[in-house]
C-alpha positions in Angstrom: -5.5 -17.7 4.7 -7.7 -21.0 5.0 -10.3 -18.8 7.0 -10.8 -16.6 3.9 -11.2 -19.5 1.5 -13.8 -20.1 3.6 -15.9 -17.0 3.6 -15.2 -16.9 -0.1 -17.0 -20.4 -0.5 -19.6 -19.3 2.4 -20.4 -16.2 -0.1 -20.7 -17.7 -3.5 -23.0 -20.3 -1.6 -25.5 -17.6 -0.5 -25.7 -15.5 -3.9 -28.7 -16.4 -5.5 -30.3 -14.5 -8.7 -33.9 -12.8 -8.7 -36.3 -14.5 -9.9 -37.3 -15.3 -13.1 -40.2 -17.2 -15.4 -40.1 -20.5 -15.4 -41.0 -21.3 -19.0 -37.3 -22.1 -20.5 -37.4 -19.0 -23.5 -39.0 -16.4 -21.9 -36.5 -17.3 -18.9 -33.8 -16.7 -21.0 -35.1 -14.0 -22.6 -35.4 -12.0 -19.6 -31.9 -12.6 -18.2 -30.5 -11.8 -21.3 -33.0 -8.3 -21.2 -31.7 -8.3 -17.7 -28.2 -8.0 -17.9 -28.3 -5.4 -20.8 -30.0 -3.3 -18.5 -27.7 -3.8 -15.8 -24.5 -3.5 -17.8 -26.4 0.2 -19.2 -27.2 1.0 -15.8 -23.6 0.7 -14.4 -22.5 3.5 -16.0 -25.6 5.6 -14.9 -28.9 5.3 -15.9 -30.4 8.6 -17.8 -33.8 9.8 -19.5 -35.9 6.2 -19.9 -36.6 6.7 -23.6 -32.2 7.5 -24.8 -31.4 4.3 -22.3 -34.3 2.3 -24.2 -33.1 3.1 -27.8 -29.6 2.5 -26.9 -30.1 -0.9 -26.1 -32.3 -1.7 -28.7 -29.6 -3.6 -31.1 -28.7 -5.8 -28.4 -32.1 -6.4 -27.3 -33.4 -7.2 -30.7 -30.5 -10.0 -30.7 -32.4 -11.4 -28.4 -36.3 -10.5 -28.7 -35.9 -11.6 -32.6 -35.2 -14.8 -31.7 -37.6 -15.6 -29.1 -41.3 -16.2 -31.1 -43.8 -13.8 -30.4 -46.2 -16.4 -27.6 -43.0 -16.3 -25.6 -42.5 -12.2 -26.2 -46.0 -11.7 -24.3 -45.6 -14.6 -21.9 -42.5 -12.6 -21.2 -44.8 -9.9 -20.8 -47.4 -11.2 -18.6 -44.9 -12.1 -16.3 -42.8 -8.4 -15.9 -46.5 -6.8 -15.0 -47.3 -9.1 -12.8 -43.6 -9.1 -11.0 -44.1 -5.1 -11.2 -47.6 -5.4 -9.5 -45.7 -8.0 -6.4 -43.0 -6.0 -6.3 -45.3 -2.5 -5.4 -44.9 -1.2 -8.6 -45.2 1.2 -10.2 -42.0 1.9 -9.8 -42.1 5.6 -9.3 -45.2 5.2 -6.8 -43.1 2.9 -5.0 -39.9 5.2 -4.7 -41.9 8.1 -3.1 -43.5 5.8 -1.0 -40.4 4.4 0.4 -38.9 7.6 1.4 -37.5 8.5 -2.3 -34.6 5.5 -2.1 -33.5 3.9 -5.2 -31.5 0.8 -2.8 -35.4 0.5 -1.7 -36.8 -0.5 -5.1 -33.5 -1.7 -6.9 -35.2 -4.5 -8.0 -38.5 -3.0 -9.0 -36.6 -0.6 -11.1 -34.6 -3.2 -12.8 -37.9 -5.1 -13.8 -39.4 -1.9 -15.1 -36.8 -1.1 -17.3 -36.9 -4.6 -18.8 -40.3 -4.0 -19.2 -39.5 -0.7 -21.4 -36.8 -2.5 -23.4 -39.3 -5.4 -24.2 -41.7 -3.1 -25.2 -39.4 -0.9 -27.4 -38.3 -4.4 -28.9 -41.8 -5.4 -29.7 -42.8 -2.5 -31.3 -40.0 -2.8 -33.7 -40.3 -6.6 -34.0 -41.2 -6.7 -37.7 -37.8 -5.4 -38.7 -36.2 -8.2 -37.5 -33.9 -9.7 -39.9 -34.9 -11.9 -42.2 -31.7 -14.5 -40.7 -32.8 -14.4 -37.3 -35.4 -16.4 -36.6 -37.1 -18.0 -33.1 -35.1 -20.6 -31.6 -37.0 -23.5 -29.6 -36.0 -23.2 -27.0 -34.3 -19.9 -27.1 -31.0 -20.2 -24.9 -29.9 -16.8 -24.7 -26.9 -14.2 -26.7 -25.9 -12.7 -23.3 -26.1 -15.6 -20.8 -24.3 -18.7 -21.0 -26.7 -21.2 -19.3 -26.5 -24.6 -19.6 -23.7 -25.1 -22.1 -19.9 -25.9 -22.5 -17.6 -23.0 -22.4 -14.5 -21.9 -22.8 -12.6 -19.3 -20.6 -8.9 -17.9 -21.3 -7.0 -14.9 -20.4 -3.9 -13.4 -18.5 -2.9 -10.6 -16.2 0.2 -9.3 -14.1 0.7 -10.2 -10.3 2.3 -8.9 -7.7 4.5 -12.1 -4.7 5.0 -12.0 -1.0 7.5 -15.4 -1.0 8.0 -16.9 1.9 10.2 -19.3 2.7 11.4 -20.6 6.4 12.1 -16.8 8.5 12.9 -15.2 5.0 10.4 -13.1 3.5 10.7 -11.5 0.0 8.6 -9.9 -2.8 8.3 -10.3 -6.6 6.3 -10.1 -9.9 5.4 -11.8 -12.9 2.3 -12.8 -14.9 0.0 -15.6 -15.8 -2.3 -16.7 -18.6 -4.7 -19.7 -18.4 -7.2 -21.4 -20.3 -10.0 -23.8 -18.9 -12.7 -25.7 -20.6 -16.1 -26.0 -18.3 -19.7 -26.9 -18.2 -21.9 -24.3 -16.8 -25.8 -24.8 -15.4 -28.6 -23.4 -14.6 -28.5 -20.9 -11.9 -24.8 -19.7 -12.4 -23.5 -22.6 -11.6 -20.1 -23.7 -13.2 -17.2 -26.2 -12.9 -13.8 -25.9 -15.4 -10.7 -27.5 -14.9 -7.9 -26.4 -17.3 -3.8 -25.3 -17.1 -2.4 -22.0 -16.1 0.9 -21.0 -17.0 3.3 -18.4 -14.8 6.7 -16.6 -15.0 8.1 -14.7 -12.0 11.3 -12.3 -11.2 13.2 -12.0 -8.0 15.8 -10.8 -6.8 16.3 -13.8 -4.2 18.8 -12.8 -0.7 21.8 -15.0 0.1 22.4 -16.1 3.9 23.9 -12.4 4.3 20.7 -10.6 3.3 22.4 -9.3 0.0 20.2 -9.6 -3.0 21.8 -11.6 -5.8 21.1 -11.7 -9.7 17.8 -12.1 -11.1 16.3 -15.6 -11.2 14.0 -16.6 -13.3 11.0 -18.8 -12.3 7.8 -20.8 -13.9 4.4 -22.3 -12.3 2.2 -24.8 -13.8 -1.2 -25.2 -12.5 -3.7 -28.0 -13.2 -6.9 -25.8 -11.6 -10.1 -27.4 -10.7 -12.5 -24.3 -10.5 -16.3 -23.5 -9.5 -18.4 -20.1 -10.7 -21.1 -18.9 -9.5 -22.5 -16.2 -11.6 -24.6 -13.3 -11.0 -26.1 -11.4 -13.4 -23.0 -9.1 -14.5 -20.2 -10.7 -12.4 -18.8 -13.5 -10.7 -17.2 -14.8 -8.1 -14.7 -18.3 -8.6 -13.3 -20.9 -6.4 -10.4 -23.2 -7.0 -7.2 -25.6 -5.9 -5.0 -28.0 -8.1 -1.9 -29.2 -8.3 1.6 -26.8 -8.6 4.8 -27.6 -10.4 7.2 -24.8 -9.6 10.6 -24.8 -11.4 13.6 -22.2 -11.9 16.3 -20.9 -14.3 18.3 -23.1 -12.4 17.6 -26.5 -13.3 14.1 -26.4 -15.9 13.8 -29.9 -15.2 13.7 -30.1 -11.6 9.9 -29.8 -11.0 9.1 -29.3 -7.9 5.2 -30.0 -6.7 3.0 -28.3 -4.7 -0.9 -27.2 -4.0 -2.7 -24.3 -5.1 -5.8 -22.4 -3.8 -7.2 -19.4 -5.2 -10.7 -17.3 -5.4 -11.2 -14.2 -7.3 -13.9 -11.5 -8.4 -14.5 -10.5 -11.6 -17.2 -8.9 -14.3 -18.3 -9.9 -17.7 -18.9 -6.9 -20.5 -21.5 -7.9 -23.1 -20.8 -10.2 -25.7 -18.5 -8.7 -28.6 -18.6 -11.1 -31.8 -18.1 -14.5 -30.3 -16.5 -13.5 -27.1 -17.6 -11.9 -23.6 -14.7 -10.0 -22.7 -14.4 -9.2 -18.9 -11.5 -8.6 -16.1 -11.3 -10.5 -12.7 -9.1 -9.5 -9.6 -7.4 -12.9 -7.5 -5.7 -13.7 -4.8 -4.1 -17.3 -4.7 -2.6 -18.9 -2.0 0.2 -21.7 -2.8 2.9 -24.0 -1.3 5.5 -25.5 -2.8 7.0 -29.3 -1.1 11.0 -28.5 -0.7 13.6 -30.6 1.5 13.7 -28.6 4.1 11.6 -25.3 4.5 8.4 -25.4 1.9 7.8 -22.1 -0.2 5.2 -20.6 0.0 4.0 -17.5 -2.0 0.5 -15.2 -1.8 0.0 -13.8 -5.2 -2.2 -11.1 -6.1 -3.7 -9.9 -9.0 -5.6 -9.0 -12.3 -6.5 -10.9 -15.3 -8.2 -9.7 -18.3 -10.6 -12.7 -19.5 -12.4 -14.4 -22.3 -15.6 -16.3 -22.2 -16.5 -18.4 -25.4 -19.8 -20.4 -25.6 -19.0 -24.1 -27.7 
């Protein structure tokens, strides 16, 4: 289990995002370009012109808040990564033996281009409310900013305890308070609440009557973020209690990583869903308990 924590931290270390301008606006400007044309694309990526105009709220969130030096800096920069990357893009995809893996990134950079474009043209219409920010930070990125992320999900526990193994459910919901930075990079520490069911065996192997059970967690975590998903690390402290004494907390460790993907932003929130696994051990007088738990969480991202 401590092996795979491992390759978990040894793979959000390598991820590292595509490059972008370094002039702080048009930076944000093009992730925020970026991911919208990711998100589209996820669900398959049609005729250019229907993808363009279906994005065009979303990018004109953006593009009408960036001023228009930074819109053609923006600019400047997409031809000149199309051009480095072998664009065009559909020169390139015949030359490389008509495979889109061959010119993922060429593709993506081209269809930001279109969407900047489309938002240019259309630029006047702006509203009268939004107007440039300096610098511009970004409505679909969360760069460089305090954050708060919340949410809950149902998990399936293997319990071990001594030779006895045993299953169970229950669910969880958490909410943490972070600080993320540039390049994905995030650290939150919060408190996660958990109930759990089991049917627990006596000495005879006979399953008794339903117990009821409760974590607390005090998680210490680190995101790295990619463009449309994420991948988290953490450990904390455990209090573990039962049904049949509330008060008699007993303490433990946690370790935990998950996956997970962010929607686009919806009001004030980016709504997304994450799969975990967490690994944790609770200190007992005699044999510890330890329990794997796996699951899904719907979650909440809110930018302070």
């Amino acid at each position: 289990m401590h092996r795979a924590f491992a390759v978990v931290l040894l793979a959000v270390a390598a991820c590292a995002r595509r490059p972008a301008p370094v002039e702080p606006s048009a930076r944000a400007l093009f992730r925020d370009l970026e991911r919208q044309v990711t998100v589209a694309a996820a669900t398959g990526w049609g005729v250019d012109r229907i993808e363009v105009e279906a994005t065009l709220d979303n990018a004109l969130d953006a593009s009408c808040r960036v001023d228009p030096v930074t819109r053609r800096l923006l600019r400047r920069w997409l031809d000149d990564r199309i051009v480095a990357l072998g664009g065009p893009v559909e020169v390139a995809y015949r030359a490389r033996g008509k495979d889109l893996s061959r010119v993922d990134e060429l593709l993506m950079v081209s269809r930001v281009r279109l969407v900047l474009a489309r938002a240019e043209e259309v630029a006047a219409d702006c509203p009268f409310w939004l107007e440039p920010e300096q610098p511009f930070r970004g409505r679909q990125i969360s760069d460089d900013r305090w954050q708060l992320t919340f949410g809950g999900g149902g998990k399936g526990i293997v319990i071990r305890q001594g030779d006895r193994i045993d299953g169970s459910f229950g669910g969880a919901g958490r909410v943490l308070l972070g600080r993320t930075f540039v390049e994905g990079h995030g650290v939150y520490a919060g408190v996660e609440l958990g109930g759990n069911a089991t049917f627990p065996k006596d000495p005879t192997g006979v399953r008794t009557s339903l117990t009821i059970g409760a974590d607390l967690v005090v998680p210490v975590m680190y995101r790295h973020t990619l463009t449309s998903s994420y991948l988290e690390a953490e450990a904390g402290w455990l209090g573990h209690a039962t049904e049949r004494d509330w008060g008699a907390l007993d303490h433990g460790i946690h370790l935990g990583a998950s996956i997970g993907a962010r929607a686009l932003r919806t009001r004030f929130v980016f709504p997304g869903v994450a799969f975990g696994v967490s690994w944790e051990r609770t200190f007992l007088p005699g044999d510890d308990l330890t329990t794997l738990k796996i699951g899904l969480r719907v979650a909440f991202d809110l930018d302070l």
